[in-house]
DOZAZA-799442 format. One record per residue: residue number from 1; residue in one letter; chain; x, y, z of N, C-alpha, C in turn. Coordinates in pm, whole numbers, plus 50000, padded with zeros to 5 digits. Layout:
REM residues N
NUM,A,A,X,Y,Z,X,Y,Z,X,Y,Z
...
REM end
This chain:
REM residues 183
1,X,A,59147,57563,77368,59214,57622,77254,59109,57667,77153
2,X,A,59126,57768,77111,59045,57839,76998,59041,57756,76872
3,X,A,58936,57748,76805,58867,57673,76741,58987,57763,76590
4,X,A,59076,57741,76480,59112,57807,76347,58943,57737,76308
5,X,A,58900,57894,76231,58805,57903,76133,58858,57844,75983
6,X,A,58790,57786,75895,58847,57725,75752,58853,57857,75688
7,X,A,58961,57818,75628,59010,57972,75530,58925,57975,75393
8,X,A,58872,58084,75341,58843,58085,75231,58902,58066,75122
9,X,A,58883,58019,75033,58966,58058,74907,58918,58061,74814
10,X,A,58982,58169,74685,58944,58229,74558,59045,58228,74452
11,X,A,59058,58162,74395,59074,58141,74250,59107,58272,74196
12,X,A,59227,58348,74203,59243,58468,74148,59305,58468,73962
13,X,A,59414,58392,73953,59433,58370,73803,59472,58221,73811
14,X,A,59487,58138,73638,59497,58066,73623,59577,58076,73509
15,X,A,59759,58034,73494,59785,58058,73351,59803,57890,73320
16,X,A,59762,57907,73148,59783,57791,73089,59874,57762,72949
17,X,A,59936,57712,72926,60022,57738,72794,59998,57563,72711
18,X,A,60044,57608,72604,60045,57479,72509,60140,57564,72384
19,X,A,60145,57425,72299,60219,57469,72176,60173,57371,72098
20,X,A,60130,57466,71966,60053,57414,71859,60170,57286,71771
21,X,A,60313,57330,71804,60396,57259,71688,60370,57326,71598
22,X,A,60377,57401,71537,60408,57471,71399,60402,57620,71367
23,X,A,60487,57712,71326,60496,57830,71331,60326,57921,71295
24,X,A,60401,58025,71353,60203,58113,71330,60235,58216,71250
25,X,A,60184,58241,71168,60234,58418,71076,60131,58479,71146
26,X,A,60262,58546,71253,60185,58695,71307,60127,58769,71274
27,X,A,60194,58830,71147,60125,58920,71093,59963,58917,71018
28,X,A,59957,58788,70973,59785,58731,70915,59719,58711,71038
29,X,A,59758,58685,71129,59696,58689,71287,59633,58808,71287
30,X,A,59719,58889,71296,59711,58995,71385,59555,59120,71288
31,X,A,59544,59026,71116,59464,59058,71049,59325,59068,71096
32,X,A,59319,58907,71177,59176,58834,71180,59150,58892,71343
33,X,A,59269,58908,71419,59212,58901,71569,59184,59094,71593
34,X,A,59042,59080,71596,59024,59244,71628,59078,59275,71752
35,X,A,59113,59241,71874,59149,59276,71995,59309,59169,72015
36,X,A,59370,59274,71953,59539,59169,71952,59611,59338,71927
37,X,A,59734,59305,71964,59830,59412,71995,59965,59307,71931
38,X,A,60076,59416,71866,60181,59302,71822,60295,59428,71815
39,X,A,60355,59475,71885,60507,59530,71887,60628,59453,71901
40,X,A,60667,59406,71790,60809,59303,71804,60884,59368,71881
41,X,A,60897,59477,71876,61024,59602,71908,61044,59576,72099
42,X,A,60893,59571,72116,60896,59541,72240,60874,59440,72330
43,X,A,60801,59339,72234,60738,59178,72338,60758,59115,72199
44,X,A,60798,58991,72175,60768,58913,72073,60654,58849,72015
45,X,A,60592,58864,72113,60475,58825,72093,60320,58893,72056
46,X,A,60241,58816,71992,60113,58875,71949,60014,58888,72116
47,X,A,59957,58969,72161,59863,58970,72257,59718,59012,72226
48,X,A,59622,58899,72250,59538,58900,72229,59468,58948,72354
49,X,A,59338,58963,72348,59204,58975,72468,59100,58922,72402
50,X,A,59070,58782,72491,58922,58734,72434,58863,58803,72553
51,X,A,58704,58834,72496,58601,58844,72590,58532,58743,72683
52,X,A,58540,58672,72610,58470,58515,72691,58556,58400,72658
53,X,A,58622,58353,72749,58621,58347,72908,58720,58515,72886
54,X,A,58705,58555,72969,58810,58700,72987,58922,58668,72958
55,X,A,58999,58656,72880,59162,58648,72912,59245,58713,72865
56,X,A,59394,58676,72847,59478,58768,72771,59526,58661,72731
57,X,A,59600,58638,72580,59672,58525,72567,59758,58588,72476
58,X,A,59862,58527,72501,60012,58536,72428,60007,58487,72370
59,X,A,60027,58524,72237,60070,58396,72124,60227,58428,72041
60,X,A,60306,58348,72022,60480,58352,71959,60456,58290,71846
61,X,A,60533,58348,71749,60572,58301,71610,60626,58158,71661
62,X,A,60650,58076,71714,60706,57939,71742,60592,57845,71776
63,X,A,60500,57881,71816,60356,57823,71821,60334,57790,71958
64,X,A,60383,57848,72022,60358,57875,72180,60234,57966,72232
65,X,A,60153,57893,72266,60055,58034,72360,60039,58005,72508
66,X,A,60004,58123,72535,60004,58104,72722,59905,58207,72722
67,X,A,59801,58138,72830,59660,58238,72813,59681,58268,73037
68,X,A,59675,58434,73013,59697,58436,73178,59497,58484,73215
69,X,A,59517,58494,73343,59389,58556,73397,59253,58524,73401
70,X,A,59232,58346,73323,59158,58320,73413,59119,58244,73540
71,X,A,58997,58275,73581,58952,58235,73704,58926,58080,73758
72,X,A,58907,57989,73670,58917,57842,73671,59044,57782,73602
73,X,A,59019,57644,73602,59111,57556,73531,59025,57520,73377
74,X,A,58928,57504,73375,58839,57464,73289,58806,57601,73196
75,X,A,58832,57771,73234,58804,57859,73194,58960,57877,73076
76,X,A,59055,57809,73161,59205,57882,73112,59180,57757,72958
77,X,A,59133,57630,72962,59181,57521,72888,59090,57566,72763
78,X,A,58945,57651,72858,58872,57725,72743,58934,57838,72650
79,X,A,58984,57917,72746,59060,58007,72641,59172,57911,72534
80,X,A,59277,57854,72573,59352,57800,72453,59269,57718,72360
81,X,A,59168,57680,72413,59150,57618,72266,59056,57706,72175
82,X,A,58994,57817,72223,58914,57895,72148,59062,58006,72091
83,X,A,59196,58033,72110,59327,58063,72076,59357,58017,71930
84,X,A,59356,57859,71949,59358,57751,71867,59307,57791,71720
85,X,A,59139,57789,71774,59010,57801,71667,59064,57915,71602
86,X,A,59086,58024,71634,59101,58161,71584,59276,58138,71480
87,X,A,59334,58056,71570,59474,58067,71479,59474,57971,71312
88,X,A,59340,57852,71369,59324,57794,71241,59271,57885,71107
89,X,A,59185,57990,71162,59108,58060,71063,59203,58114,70949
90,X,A,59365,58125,71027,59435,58196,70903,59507,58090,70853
91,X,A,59450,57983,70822,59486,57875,70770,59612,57758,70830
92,X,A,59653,57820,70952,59738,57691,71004,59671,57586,71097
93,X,A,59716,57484,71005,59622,57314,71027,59688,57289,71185
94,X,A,59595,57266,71275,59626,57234,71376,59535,57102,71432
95,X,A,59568,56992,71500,59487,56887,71526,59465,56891,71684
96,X,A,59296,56950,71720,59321,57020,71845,59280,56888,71980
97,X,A,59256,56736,71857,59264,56637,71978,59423,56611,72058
98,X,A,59538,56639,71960,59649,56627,72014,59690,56781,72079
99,X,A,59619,56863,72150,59650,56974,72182,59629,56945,72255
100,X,A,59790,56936,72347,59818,56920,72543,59820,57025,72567
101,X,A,59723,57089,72699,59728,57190,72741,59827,57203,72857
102,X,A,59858,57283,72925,59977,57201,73061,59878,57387,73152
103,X,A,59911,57362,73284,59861,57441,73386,59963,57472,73442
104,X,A,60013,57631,73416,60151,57647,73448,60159,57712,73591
105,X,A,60062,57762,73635,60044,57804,73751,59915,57867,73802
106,X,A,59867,57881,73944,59724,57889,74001,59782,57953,74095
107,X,A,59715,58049,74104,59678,58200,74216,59600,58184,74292
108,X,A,59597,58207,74394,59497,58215,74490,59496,58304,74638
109,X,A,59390,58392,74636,59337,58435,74749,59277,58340,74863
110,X,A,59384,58380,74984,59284,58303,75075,59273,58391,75210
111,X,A,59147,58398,75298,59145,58459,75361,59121,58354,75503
112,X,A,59219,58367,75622,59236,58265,75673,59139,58269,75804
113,X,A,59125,58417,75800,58985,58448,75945,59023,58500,76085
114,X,A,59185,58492,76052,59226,58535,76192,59367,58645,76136
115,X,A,59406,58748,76227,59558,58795,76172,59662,58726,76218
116,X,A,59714,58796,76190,59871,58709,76148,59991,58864,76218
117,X,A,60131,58770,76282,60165,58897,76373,60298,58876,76270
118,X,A,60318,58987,76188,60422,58898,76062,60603,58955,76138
119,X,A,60601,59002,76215,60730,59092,76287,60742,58934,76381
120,X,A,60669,58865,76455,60709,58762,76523,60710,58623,76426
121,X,A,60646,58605,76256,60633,58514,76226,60793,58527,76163
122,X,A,60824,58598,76096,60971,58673,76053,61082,58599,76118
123,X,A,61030,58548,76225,61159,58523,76320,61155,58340,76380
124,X,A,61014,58317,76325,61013,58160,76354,60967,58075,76246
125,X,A,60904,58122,76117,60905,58103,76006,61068,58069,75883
126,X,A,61098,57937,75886,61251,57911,75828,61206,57987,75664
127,X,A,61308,58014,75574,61250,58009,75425,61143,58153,75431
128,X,A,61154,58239,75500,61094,58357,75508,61127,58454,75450
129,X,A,61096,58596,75447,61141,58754,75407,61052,58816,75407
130,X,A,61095,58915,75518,60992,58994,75584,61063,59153,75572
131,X,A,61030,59243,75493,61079,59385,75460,61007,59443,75449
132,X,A,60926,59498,75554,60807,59578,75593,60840,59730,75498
133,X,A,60991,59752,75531,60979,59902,75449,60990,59911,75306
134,X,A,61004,59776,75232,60954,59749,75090,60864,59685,75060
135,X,A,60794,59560,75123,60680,59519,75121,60619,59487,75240
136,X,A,60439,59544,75277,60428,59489,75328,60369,59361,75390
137,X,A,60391,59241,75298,60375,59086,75327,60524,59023,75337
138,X,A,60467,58906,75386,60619,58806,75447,60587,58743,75312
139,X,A,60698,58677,75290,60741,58586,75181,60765,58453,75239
140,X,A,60656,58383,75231,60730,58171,75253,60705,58122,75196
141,X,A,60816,58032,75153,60824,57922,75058,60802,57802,75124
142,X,A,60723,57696,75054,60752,57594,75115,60775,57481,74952
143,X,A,60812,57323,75014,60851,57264,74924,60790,57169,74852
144,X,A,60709,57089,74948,60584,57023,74882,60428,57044,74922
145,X,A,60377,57098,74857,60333,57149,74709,60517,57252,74725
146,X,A,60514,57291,74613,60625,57433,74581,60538,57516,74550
147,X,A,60549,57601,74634,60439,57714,74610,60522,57853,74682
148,X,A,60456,57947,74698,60519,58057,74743,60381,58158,74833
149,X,A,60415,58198,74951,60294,58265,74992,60336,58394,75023
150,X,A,60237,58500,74987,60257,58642,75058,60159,58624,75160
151,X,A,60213,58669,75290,60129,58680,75401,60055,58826,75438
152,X,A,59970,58866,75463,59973,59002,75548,59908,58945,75667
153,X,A,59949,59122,75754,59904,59080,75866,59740,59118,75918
154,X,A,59670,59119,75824,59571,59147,75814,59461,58977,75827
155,X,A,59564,58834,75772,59501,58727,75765,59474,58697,75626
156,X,A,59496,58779,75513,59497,58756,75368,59658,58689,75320
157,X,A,59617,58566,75265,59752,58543,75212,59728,58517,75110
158,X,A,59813,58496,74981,59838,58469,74832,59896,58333,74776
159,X,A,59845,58258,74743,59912,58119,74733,59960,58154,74631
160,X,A,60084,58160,74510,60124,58100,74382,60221,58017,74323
161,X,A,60221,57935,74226,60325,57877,74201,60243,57712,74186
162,X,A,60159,57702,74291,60000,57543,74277,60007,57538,74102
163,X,A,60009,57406,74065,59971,57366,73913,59803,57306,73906
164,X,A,59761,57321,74067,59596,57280,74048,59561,57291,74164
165,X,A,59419,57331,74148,59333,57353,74317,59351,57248,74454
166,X,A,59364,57125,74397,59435,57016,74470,59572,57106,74604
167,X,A,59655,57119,74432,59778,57182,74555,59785,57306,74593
168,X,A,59686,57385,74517,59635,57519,74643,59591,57462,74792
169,X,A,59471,57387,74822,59431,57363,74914,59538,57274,75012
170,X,A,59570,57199,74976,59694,57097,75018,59801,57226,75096
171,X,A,59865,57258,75032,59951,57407,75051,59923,57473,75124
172,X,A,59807,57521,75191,59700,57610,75234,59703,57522,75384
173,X,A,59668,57380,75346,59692,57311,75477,59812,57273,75559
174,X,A,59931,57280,75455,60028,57297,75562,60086,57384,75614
175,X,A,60020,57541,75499,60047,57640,75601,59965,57689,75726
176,X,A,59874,57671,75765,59731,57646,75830,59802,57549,75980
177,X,A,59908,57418,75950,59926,57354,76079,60074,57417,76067
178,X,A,60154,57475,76013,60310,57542,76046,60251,57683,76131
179,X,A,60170,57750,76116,60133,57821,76170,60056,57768,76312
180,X,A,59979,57708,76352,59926,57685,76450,60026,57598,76544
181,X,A,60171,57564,76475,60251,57506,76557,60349,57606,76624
182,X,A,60323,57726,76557,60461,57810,76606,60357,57897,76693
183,X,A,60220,57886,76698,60147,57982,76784,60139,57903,76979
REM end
């Protein structure tokens, strides 16, 4: 039996959210942050772009932020609290030792080394969706980790929905032996 090669994997986004507890005046925000965008009309929210770590972060008049796009776990926890720093400047007191960050979801590229025949997986894959003439990757869900994968048949699949690299890889491994059982 042919040896499965270990799949790669890459860290594509990382979103992270927290809430400060206490309202933000958007509008004095939106004074101090040179790279922020704020159309109520259309998003409620203030959108920022830090440069370092790269991100985009949402911030709501309710004191909610959610920072999407970056590449670690340690990069995303960087962006909210450098979020934080910037929201104190317009004077709301925030105490950033009690600032729980939470990891709302982890992306990931993985490339598994071999293809994938997605017209026969379609059909032995439970929890599937396979609509080649609207997309073309399969859709499987599985339940522990809860995660969600796009497959192609190329051998690239998409992990999302993992709250940490733990249950990317974990996830990764039981799709790795559901697959080598139906082959």
């Amino acid at each position: 039996m042919a040896r499965i090669p270990r799949p790669r994997i890459h860290i594509e986004n990382v979103v992270a959210s927290a809430s400060i507890g206490k309202t933000i005046p958007i509008e004095r925000l939106l004074e101090v942050l040179e790279a922020s965008e704020y159309e109520p009309e259309q998003f409620p929210g203030l959108v920022f772009r830090l440069e370092k770590p790269r991100v985009a972060s949402l911030i709501f008049r309710s004191g909610k932020i959610i920072c999407v796009g970056a590449r670690s776990v340690k990069e995303a926890k960087e962006a909210v609290r450098e979020v934080v720093r910037r929201i104190k400047r317009v004077g709301v007191k925030v105490n950033e030792e009690e600032l729980e960050i939470k990891i709302e979801n982890v992306v990931a590229a993985v490339e598994l080394g071999y293809e994938l025949n997605l017209d026969a997986l379609a059909f032995k894959l439970e929890d599937s969706e396979y609509e080649p003439e609207q997309f073309p990757g399969l859709v499987y869900r599985i339940d522990d980790p809860k995660v969600a994968f796009l497959l192609f048949s190329s051998g690239r699949v998409i992990c999302a929905g993992a709250k940490t690299i733990a249950e990317v890889k974990r996830a990764i491994d039981v799709l790795q032996r559901k697959l080598k059982s139906l082959s």
